[in-house]
Backbone as ProteinMPNN parsed JSONL, in Angstrom:
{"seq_chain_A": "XXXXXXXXXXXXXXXXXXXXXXXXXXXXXXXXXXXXXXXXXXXXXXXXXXXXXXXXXXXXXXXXXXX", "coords_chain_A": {"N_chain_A": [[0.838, -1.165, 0.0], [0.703, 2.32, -0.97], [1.343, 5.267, 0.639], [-0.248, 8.211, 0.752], [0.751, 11.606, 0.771], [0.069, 14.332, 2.94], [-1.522, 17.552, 1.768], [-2.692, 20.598, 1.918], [-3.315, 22.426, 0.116], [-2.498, 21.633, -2.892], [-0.689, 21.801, -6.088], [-0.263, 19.558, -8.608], [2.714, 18.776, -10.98], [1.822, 17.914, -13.228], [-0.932, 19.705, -13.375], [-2.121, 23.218, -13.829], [-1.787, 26.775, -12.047], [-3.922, 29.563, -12.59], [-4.569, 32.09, -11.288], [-4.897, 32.402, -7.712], [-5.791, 33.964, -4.855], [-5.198, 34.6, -1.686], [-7.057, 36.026, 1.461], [-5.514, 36.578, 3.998], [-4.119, 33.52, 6.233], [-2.701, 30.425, 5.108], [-3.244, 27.578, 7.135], [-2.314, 24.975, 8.265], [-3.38, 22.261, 10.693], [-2.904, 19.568, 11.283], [-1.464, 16.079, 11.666], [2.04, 16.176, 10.048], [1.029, 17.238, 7.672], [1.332, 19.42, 5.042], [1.088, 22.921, 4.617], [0.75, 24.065, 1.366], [1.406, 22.856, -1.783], [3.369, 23.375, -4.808], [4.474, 22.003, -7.503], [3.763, 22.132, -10.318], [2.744, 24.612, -12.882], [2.262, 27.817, -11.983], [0.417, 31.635, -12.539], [-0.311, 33.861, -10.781], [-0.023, 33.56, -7.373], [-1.158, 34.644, -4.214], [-0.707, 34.822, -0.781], [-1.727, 36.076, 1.522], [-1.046, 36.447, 4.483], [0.602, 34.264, 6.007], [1.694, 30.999, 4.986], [1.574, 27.919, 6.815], [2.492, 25.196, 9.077], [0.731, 23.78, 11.706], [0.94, 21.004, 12.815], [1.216, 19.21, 14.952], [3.312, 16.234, 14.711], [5.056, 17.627, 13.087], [8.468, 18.439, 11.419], [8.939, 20.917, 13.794], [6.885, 24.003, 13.545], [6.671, 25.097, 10.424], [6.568, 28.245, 8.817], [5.914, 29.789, 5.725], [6.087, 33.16, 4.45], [4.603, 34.951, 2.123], [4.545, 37.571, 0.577]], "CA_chain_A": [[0.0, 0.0, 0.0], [1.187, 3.602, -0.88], [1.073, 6.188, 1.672], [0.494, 9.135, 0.355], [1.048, 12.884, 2.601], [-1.579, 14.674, 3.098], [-1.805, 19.034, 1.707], [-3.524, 21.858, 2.267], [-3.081, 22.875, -1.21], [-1.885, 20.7, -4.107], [-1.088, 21.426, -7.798], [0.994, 18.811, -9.635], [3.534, 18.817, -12.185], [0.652, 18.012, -15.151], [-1.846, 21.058, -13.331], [-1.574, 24.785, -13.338], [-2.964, 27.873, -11.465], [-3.902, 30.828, -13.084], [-4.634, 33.008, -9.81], [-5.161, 32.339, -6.542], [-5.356, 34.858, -3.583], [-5.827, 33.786, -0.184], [-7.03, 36.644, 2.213], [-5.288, 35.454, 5.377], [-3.288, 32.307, 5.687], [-2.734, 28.978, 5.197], [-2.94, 27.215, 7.757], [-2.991, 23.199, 8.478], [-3.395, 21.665, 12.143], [-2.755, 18.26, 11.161], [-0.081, 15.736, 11.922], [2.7, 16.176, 8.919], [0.022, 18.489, 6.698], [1.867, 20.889, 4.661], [0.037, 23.59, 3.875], [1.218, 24.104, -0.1], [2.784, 21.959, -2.627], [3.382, 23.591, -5.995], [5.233, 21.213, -8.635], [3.411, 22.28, -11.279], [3.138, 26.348, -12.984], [1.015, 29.532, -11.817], [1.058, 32.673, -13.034], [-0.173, 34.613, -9.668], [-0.374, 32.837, -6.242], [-0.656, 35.414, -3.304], [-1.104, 34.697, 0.685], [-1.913, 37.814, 2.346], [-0.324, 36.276, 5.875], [1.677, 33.627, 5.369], [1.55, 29.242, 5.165], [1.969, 27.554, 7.757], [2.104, 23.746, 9.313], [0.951, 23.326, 12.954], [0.918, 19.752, 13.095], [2.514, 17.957, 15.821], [4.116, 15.64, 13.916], [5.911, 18.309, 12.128], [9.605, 18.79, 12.372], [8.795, 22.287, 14.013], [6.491, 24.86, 13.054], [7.233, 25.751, 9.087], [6.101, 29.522, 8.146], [6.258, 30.523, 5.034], [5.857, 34.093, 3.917], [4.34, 35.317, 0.689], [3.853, 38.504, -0.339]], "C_chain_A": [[0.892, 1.24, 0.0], [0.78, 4.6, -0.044], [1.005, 7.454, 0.922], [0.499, 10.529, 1.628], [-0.013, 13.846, 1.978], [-0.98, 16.608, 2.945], [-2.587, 19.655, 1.338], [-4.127, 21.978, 0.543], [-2.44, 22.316, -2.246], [-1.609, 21.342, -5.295], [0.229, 20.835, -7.371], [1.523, 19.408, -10.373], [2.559, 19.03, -13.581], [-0.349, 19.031, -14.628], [-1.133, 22.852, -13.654], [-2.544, 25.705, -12.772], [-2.999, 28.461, -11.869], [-3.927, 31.931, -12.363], [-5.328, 32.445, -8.855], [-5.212, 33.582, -5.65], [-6.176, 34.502, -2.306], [-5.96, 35.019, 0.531], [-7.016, 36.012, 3.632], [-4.627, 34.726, 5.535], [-3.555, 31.221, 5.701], [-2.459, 28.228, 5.685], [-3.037, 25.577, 8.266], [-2.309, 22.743, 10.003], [-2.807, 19.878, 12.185], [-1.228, 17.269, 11.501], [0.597, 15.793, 10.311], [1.663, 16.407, 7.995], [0.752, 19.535, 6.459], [0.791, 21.562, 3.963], [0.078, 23.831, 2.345], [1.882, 23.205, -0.643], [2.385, 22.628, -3.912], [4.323, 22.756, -6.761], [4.501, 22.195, -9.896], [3.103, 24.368, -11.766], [1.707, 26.728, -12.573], [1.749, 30.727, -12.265], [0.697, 33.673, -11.815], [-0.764, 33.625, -8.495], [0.07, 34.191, -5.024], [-1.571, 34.765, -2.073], [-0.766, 35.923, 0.96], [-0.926, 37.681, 3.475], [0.587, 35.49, 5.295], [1.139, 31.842, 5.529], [2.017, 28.966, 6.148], [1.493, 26.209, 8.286], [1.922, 23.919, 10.981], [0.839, 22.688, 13.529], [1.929, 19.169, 14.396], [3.26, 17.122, 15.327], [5.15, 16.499, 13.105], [7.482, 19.008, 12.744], [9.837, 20.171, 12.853], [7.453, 22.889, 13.525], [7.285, 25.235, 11.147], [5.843, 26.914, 9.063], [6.831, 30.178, 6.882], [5.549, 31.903, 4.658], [5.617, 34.87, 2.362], [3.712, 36.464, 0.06], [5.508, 39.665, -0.996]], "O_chain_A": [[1.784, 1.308, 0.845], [-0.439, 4.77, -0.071], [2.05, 7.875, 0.427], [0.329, 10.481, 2.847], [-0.626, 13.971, 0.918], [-0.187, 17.038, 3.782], [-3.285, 19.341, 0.373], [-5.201, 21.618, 0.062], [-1.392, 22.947, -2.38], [-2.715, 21.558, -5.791], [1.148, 21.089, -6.592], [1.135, 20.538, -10.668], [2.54, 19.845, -14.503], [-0.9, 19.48, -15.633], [-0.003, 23.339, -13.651], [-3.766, 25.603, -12.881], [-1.819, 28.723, -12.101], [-3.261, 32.871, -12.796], [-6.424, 31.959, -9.137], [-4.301, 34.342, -5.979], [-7.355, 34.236, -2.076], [-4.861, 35.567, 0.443], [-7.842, 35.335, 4.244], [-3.794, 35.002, 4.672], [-4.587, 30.826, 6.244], [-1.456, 27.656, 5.257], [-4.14, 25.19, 8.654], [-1.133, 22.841, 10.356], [-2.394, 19.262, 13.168], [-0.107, 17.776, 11.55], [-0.146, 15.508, 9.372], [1.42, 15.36, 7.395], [0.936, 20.456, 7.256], [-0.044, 21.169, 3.148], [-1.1, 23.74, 2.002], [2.886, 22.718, -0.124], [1.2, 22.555, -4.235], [5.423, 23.102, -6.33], [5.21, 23.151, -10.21], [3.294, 25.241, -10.92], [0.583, 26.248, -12.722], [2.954, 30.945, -12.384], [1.568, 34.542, -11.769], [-1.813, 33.001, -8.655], [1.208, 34.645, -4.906], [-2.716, 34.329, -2.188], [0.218, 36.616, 0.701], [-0.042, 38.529, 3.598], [1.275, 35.796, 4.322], [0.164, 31.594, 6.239], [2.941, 29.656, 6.58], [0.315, 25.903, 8.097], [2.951, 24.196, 11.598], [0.631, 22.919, 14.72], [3.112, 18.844, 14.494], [4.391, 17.445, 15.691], [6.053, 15.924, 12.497], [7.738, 19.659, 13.758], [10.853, 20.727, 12.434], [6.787, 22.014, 12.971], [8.45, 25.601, 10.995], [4.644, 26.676, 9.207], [7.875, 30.831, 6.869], [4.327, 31.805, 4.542], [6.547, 35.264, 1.657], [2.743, 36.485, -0.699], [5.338, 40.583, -1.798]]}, "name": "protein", "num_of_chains": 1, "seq": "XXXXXXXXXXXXXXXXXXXXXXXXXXXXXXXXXXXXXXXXXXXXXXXXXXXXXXXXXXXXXXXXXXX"}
């Protein structure tokens, strides 16, 4: 069985975004839940605050900042 990991926000490699804007942030409570994964292209992605994981499982707090 494949495990896969569990995010907030997904695009793949074969998707793309054209715009996004998040007023606020992105935030995931979960164990090992990242909030973003981009592989794949956008042409505008904005977080007002910033991403962020506050899973227990997670090695720390990750904040990212995006504007």
């Amino acid at each position: 069985m494949t495990k896969l990991s569990a995010v907030a926000l997904s695009v793949k490699a074969e998707g793309s975004l054209r715009k996004l804007r998040i007023k606020g942030s992105l935030i995931t409570h979960g164990p090992d839940v990242a909030p973003l994964e981009l592989q794949g292209g956008n042409e505008s992605l904005q977080v007002e605050d910033e991403a962020i994981a506050l899973g227990q499982e997670n090695a720390g707090s990750q904040s990212t900042k995006t504007n």
